[in-house]
C-alpha positions as CSV (number, residue, x, y, z in Angstrom):
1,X,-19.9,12.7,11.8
2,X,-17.3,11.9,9.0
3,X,-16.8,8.8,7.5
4,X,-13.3,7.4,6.9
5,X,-13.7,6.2,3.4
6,X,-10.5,5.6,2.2
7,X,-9.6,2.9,5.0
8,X,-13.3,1.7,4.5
9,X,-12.7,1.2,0.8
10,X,-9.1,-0.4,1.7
11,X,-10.5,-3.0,4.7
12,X,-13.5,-4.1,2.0
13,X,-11.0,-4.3,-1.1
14,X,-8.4,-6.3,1.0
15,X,-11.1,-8.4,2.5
16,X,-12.1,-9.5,-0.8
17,X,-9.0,-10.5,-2.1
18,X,-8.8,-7.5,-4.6
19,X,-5.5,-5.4,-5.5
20,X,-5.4,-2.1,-6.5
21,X,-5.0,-2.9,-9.9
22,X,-7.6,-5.4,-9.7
23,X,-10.1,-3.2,-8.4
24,X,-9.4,-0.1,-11.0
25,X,-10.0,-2.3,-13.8
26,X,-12.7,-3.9,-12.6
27,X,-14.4,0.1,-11.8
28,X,-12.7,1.1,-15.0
29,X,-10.6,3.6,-13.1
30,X,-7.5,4.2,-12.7
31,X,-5.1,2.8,-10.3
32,X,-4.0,6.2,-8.7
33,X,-7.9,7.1,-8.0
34,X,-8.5,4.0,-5.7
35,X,-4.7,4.9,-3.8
36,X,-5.6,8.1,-3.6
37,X,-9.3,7.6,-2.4
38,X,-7.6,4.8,-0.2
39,X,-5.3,7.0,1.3
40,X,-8.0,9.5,1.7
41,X,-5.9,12.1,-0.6
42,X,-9.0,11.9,-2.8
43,X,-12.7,12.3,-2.2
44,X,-14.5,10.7,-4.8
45,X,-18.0,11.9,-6.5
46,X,-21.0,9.6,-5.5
47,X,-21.1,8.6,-8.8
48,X,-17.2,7.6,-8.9
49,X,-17.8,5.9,-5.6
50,X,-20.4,4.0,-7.0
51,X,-18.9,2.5,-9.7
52,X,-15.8,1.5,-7.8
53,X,-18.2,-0.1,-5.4
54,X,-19.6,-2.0,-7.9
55,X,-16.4,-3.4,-8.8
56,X,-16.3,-5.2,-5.3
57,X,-19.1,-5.7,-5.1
58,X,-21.1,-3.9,-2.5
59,X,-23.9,-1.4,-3.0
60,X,-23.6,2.5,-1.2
61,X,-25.9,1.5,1.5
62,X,-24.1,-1.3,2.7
63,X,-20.5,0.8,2.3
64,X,-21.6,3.0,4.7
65,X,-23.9,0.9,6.4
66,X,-20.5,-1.6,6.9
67,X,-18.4,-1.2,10.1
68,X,-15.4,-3.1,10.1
69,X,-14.2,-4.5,13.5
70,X,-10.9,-2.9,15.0
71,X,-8.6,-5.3,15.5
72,X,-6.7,-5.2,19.4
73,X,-4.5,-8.0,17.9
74,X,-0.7,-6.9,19.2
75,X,1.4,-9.4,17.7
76,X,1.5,-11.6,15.3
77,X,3.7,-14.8,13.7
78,X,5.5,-14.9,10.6
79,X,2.9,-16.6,9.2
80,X,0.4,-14.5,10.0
81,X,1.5,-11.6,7.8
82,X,-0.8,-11.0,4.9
83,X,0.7,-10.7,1.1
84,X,-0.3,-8.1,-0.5
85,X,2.2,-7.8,-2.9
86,X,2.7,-10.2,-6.3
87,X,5.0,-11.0,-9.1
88,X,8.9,-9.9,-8.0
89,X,7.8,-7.9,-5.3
90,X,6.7,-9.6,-1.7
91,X,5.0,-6.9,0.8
92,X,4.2,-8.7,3.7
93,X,1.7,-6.5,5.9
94,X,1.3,-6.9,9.5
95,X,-2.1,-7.4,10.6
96,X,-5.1,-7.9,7.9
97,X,-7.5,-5.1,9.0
98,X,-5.6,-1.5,9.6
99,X,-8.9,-0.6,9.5
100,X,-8.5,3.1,11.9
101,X,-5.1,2.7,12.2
102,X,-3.0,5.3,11.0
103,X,0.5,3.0,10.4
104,X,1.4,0.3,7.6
105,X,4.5,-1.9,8.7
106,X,5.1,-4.4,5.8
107,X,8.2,-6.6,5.4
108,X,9.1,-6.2,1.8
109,X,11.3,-8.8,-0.2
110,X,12.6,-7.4,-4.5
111,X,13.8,-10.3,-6.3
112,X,16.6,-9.5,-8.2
113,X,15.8,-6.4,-10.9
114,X,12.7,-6.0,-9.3
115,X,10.9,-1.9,-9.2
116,X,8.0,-0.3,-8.5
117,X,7.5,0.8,-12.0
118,X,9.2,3.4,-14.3
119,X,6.2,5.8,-13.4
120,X,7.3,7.1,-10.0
121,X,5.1,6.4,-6.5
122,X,3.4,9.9,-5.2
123,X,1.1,9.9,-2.6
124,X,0.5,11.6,0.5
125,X,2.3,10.8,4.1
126,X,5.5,9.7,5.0
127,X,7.4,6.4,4.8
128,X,11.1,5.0,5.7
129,X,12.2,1.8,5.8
130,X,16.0,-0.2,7.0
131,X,17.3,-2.9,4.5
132,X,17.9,-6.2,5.8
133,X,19.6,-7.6,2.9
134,X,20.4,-7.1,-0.8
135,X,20.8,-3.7,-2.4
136,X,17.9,-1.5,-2.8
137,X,18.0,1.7,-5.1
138,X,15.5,4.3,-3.5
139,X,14.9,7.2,-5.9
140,X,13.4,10.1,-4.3
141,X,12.8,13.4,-6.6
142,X,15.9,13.7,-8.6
143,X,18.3,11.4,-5.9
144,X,18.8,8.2,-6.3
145,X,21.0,6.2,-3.7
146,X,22.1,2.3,-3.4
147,X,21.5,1.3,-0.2
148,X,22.7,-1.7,1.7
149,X,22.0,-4.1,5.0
150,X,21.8,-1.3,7.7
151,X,21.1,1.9,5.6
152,X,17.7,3.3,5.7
153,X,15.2,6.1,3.9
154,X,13.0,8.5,5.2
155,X,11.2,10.7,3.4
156,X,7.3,12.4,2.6
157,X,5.8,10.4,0.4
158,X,4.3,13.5,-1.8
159,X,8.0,13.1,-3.7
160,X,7.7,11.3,-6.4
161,X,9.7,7.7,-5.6
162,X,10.4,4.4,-7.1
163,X,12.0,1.2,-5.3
164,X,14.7,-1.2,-7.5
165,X,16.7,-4.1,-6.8
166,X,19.9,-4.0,-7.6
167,X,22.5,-7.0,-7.5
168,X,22.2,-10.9,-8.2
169,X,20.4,-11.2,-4.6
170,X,17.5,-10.6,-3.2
171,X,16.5,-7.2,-1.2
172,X,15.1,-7.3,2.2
173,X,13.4,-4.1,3.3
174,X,11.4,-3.6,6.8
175,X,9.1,-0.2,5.8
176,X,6.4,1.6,7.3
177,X,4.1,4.0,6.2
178,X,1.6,6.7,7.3
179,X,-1.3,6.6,6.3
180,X,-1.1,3.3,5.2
181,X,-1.1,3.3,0.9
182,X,-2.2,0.0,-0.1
């Protein structure tokens, strides 16, 4: 029998209000280990585990003692999609537990000069998305490209990529990814 950890670690961190970040300082980790253990790119030691854990917290027993309910929720209100984004950048998830599920849809929103960082986004799977509104740079390996209401992106998500706003206006982006990343 395996145990998923990655979503496991993901539905607890999420549960408790924690981001990324959050969580990786707290473990005194780095923020890549817990998306890459989240995304189940990584398997981490026992000990590793353990002090990421603690950072929640929640002891090893009760990790994998813990099984989170799957959600047969199809649809959902606009209220009812959970932030997990902060700052300049909104990413809006659909549904609060993806817990076994195997897709992240989020509705994402840059305020003006918003990115994802200078340090470019690599991790495994695949992602697109459709802008809604606003211009949106999408950097992927050594291409960059504006894109504007209508256009989309498509790629594996192993290519190191970074997300900008460009423009006086907000960017509207409806994205999915597989697995889901944060």
């Amino acid at each position: 029998m395996s145990v998923d950890i990655g979503n496991r670690l993901r539905h607890l961190r999420l549960a408790n209000k924690l981001s990324q970040r959050e969580l990786a300082k707290r473990a005194g980790v780095t923020n890549s280990t817990i998306s890459l253990i989240e995304s189940n790119a990584s398997n981490p030691s026992v000990g590793a585990l353990k002090r990421i854990l603690d950072g929640i917290p929640i002891g090893l027993a009760e990790f994998f003692a813990f099984e989170p309910e799957r959600t047969s929720k199809a649809f959902y209100a606009a209220e009812e999609l959970v932030e997990i984004g902060k700052g300049a950048i909104s990413f809006r998830q659909v549904g609060d537990n993806l817990f076994g599920r195997s897709l992240q849809i989020l509705k994402e929103c840059y305020q003006p000069g918003a990115d994802t960082g200078k340090v470019l986004l690599v991790h495994e799977g695949e992602e697109g998305g459709i802008v809604l509104s606003g211009r949106l740079e999408v950097t992927v390996d050594d291409e960059r490209r504006i894109l504007g209401a209508g256009d989309a992106y498509y790629f594996e998500s192993r290519r190191p990529h970074r997300f900008r706003c460009i423009g006086p206006v907000p960017c509207e982006v409806i994205s999915a990814c597989t697995p889901p990343t944060f």
